[in-house]
N, C-alpha and C positions, 0 to 999 in steps of 0.2 A: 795732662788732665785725665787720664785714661783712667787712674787711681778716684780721683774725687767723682768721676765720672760712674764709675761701679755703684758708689754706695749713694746715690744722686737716681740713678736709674732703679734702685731698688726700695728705698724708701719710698721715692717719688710715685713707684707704680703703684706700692701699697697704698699710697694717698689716693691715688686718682682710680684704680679697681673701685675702693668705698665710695668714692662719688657716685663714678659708672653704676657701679651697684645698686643707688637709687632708683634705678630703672629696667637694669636689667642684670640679673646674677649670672647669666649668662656670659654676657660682655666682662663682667668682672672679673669671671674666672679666667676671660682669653687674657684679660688687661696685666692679670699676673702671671700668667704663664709667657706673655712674649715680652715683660718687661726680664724674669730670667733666662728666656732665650738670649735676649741680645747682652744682658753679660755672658752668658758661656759664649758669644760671640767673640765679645772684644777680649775676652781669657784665651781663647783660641788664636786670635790675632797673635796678640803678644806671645804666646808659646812658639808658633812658629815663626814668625821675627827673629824671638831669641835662637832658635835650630839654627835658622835658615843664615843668620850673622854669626854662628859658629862659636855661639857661645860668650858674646862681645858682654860687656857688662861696662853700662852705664857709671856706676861707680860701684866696684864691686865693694860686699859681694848682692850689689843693689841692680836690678832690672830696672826698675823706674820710682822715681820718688816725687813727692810734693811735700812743700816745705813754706809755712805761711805762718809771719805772729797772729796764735791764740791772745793768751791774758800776760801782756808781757813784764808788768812790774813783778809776775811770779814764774816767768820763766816757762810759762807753758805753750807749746807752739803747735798749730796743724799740721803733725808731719807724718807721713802714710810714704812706709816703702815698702815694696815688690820684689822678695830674694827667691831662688827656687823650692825652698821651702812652703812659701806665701804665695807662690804660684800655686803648685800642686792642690792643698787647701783649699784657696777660694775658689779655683777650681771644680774640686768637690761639693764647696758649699752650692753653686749654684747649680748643676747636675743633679743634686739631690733635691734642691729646691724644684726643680721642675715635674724631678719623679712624686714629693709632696704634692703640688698642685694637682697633679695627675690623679694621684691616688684616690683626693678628698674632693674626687668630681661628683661624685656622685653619693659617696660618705655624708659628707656637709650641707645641711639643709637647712639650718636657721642661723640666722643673723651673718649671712654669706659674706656681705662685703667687710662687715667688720673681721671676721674670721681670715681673709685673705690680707688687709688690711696688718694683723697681726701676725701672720706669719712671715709676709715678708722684711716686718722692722726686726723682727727675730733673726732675719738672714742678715738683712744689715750688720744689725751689730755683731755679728759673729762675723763679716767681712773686716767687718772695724778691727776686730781684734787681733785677727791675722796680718793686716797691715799697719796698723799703728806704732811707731817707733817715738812718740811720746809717750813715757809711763804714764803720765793725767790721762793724756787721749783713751791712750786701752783702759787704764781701769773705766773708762768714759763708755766705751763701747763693753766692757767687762759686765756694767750695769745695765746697760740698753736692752741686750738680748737677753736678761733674765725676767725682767717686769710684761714683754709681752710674750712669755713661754710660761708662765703663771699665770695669765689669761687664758690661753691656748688652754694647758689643762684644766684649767677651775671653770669654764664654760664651756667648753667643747669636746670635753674627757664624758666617762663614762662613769657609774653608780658611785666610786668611792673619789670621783676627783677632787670634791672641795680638801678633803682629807690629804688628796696626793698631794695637789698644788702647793698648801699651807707647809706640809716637809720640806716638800722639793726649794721652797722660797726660805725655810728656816736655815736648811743645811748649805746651801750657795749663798746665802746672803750672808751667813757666819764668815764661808773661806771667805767670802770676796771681803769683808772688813781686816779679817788677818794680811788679806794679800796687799789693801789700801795704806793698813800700817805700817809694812814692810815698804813701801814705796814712798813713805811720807819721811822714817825712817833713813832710808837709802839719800833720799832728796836733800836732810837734813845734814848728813854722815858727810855728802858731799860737799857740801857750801862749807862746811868746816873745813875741810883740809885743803881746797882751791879758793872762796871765797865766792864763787858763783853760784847759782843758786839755779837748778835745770834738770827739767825730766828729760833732759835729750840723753835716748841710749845711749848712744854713738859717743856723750860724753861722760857718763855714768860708766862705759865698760872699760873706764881706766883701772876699775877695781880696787877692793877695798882691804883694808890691812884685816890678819889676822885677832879675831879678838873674840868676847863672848855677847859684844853687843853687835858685832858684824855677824855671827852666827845666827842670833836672833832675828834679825831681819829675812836672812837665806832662809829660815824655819817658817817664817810669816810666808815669803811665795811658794815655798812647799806645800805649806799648809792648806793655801790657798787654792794652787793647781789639786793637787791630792782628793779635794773635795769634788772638784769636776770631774776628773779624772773615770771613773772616781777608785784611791786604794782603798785594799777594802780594809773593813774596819769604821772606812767612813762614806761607804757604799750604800747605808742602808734605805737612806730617801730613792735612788733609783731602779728597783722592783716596784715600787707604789707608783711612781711619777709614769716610767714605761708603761703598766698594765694600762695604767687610767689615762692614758692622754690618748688624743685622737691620732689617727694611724700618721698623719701627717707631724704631731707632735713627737711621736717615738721614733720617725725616720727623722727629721731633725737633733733630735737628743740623743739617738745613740750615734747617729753618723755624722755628725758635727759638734753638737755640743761637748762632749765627751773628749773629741780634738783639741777642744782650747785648753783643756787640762797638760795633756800633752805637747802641744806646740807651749805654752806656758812653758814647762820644763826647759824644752830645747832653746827658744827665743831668750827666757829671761835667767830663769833661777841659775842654769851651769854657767852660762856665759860671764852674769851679772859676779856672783859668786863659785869662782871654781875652786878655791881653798877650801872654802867653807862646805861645797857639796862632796868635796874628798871625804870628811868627815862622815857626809851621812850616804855616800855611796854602796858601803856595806849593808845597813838596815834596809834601803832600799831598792836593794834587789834582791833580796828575804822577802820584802812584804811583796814583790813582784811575781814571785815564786809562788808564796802561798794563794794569792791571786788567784793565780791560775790553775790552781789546785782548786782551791775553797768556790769559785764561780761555776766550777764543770761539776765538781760533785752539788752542788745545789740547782743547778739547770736541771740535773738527772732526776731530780726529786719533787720537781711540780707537776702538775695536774692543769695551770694553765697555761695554754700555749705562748700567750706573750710572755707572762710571767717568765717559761724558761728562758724564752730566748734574751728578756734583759739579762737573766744571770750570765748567759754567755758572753755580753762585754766585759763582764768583768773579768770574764776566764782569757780572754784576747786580748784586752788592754791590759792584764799582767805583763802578758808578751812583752807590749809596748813600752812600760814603766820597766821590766827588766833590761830590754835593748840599750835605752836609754843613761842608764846607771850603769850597764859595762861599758857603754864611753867608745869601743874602739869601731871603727869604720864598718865592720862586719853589722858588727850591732847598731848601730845607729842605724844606717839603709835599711837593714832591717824593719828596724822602729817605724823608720815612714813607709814602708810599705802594708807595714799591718795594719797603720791607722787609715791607709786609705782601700785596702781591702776592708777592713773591720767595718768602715763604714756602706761600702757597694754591699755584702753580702748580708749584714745584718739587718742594713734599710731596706734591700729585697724579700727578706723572712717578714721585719714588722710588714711589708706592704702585702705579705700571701696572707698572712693571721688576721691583718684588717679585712682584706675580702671577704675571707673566711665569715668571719662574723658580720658584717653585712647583708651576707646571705642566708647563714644560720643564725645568729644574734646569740651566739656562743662562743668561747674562746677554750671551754673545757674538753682539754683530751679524751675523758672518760663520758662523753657524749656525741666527739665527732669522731665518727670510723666507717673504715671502709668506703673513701668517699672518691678514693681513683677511678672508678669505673662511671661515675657520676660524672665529674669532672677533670676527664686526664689531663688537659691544658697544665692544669693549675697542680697537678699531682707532679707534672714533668718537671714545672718549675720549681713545684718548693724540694725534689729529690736535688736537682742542681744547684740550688743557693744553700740546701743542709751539705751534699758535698764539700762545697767550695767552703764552708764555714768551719767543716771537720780538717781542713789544709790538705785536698787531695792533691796531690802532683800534678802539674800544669795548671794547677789554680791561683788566683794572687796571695792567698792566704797563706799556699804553704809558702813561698817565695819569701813573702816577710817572715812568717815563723822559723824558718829555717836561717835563714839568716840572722837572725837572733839567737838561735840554740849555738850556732857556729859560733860568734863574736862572743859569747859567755863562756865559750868550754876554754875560751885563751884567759880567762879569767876566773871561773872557777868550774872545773867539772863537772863538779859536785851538784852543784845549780841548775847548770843545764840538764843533766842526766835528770835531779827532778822535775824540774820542766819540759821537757821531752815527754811525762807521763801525759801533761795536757793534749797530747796527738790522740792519744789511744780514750782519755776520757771523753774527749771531743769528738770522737767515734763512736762513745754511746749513745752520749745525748741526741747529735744529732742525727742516726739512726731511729730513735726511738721516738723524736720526732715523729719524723715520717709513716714509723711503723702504726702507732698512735692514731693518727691522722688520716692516711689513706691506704695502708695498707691490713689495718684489721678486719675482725666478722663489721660486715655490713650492717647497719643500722637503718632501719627506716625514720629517713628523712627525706622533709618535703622538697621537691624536688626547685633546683637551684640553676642557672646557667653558669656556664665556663668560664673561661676569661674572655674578654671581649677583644678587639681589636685597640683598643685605646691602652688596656691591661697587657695588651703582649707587646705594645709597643713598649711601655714602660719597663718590662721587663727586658724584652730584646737588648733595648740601649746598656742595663746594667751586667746582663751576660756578657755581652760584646766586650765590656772595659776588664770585667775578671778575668773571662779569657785571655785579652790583650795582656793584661799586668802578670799572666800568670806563664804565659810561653814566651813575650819581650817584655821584663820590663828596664830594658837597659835607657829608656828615652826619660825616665821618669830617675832610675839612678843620676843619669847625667846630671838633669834639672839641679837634683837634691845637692850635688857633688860641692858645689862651694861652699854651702851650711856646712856639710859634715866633716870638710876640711875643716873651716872655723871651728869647731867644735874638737874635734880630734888632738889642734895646734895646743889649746888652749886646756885640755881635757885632763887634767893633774890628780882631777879625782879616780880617774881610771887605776892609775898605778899605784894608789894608794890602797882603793880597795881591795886589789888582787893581792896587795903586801898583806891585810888584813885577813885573806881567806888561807894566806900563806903556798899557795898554790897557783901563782901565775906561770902560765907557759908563755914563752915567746909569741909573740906577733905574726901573724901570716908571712909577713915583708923578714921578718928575723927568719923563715924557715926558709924561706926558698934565698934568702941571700939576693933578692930582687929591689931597686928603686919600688918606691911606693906604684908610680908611676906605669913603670914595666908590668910589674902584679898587677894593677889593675885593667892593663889590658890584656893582660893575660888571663 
């Protein structure tokens, strides 16, 4: 019940913080901060269980599952599993959740308990989504987490949220109808040819014949994930959503939200469809490329501090969407490590730029300078989280990045070589961050305190993980190791689309002449 138990303990607290809240916003805020402590608890639990039994797997490639009839004349069932994939993630989600709470301790001043109230149903369903192995259930939790992250911004954003909200719910509400049709589709595609009628993965991953109505469907969860995601192109509701939403709503949105595009990809579309994504494997790792071109050259070009740093998911989560489409084991690991750096180091910048403006009620570069000497705490941290974001060496970032660049060049050079530029543009931006911010001519401004003890704790915790992911991260590879098997086995679009760039090089395992096995301990 560990499963039903997460998204029980998280909901629940957000219910019962808004009660507590009646009396005191204080209590409300402890009431959701130790209802996501005791999930990273029970995530902790289970991690080391799984180390500690060497890797045993309940039914691979499942750590724990639940399984209960939903609406059964339509085949729809409660069923919520735990791969290391789904580990790592929710994981994340609730770490970040707590650094949220943190953050908006003092940020969040009116309508407190409904505020805490709505951010942790936001985590909910974004737990939901990472666990759900009924396609109703996740589209179920698909929808959950978007209706109170459109509260979050449209009441507790800043000057232009009504504006932001209203996108950010036009452009996700769109994919998630293409992703609902591709699943009604898929549901329908399959009672044809078995007679059964069931969102169960498990039995939907028999897979479907090649055709242009089976393509259509693959295109609807592309389309889907793509919009979260987000590639760009259909990027453009997340600069308005980021700027305007409260510092807890852009640490949620770029450090989790943004995942379920991604894990979407990994979970559903290649697995569900792997014919059909050989297909579109070529295009999209073009638009992953340009991605991460097009997000670094426009991060470099704003003036306001959030504003850049949304652009630079989009320049990271290129990374991610390219990993992902080369298919081969380099690249994928890859893939999950960028999304779970992409989220520590980026949720750490929104939570310095929220301060920021807190204390100045500014987010403009070309108003805040020269402010290291005022407050080096805060100078020290955001020079570390802009490092770690540019992919220095022994940070988690470059570890996924690099991993990625590697697992592409066996697929196309070409690609990587231009994606490789994302290093050095990523060395602009987030240089000039900094330079921007604390280290130009001084500005008289009124004068501000550091970080606090509550603030360095929050920060501590998310160093501590970049660090850890960026000099080991082989406990989190392990984790990942049986998704990226499953994926790798099954991964047909890989070799297709290297046939398409005309320029596939052998496999790592083809060079050294080693067992997959051997190479990877090697």
């Amino acid at each position: 019940m560990i499963l039903a138990g997460l998204l029980i303990i998280t909901a629940g607290g957000g219910i019962l913080a808004w009660v507590v809240g009646a009396w005191s916003e204080r209590a409300c805020r402890w009431v959701a901060l130790l209802a996501l402590c005791a999930d990273l608890a029970l995530l902790i639990f289970v991690w080391v269980s799984y180390s500690a039994s060497g890797g045993a797997l309940m039914e691979p490639p499942w750590l724990l599952q639940i399984d209960y009839p939903w609406i059964g004349p339509l085949g729809i069932r409660f069923h919520l599993g735990m791969d290391g994939l789904s580990l790592l993630l929710v994981t994340l989600t609730a770490f970040l959740g707590i650094a949220s709470v943190g953050a908006s301790w003092t940020e969040i001043r009116e309508h407190v308990p409904a505020f805490h109230l709505t951010l942790l149903w936001t985590l909910a369903g974004t737990m939901g989504v990472f666990l759900a192995l009924d396609l109703f259930l996740f589209y179920f939790f698909w929808e959950l987490m978007l209706v109170p992250m459109y509260f979050l911004i449209g009441i507790w954003g800043h000057e232009g949220r009504v504006r932001a909200a209203y996108k950010f719910f036009l452009f996700t509400q769109g994919g998630g109808l293409l992703l609902f049709a591709g699943i009604l589709g898929l549901y329908f595609l399959h009672a044809r040819n078995t007679g059964v009628y069931s969102f169960q993965y498990r039995e939907l991953l028999q897979g479907v014949a090649s055709s242009s109505f089976a393509f259509m469907l693959m295109l609807g969860f592309f389309l889907g994930f793509a919009v979260k995601l987000p590639v760009v192109g259909l990027h453009t509701w997340l600069p308005d959503a980021h700027t305007e939403a409260p510092t807890a709503g852009s640490v949620v949105l770029a450090g989790l939200m943004l995942k379920t595009g991604a894990y979407g990809f990994l979970r559903f579309a290649l697995p569900l469809f792997p014919n059909q994504s050989a297909e579109l494997a070529s295009a999209a790792m073009i638009l992953g490329t340009i991605g991460i071109l097009y997000g670094a050259f426009l991060a470099f070009a704003q003036t306001d501090a959030k504003r850049l740093v949304a652009y630079t998911s989009i320049s990271h989560l290129g990374f991610a969407l390219l990993g992902i489409y080369a298919g081969n084991r380099l690249a994928l690991q890859g893939a999950i490590i960028v999304l779970l750096a992409h989220g520590l180091s980026t949720g750490g910048l929104f939570i310095v730029v929220g301060a920021l403006q807190e204390r100045f009620h500014t987010r403009r570069m070309d108003e805040l300078s020269g402010l290291w000497s005022s407050i080096p705490r805060m100078g020290g941290v955001a020079m570390f989280l802009a490092v770690a974001s540019l992919g220095l060496p022994g940070l988690a970032n470059f570890v996924g990045e690099f991993l990625v660049l590697t697992g592409t060049f066996a697929v196309s050079p070409v690609l990587a070589a231009i994606a490789a530029l994302g290093f050095v543009l990523s060395s602009i931006y987030s240089l000039w961050l900094i330079y921007r911010l604390f280290q130009g001519p001084e500005r008289r401004m009124k004068e501000a305190p550091d970080l606090g003890g509550r603030e360095m704790a929050i920060f501590g915790a998310i160093i501590a993980v970049i660090i850890w992911l960026g000099v080991y991260p082989q406990p989190v590879l392990t984790t990942a190791k049986p998704t990226v098997d499953s994926l790798v086995s099954s991964a047909t679009y890989v070799m297709q689309a290297a046939d398409e760039f005309g320029e596939r090089e052998r496999s790592p395992y083809e060079e050294t002449g080693a067992p997959e096995a051997e190479y990877d301990e090697r």
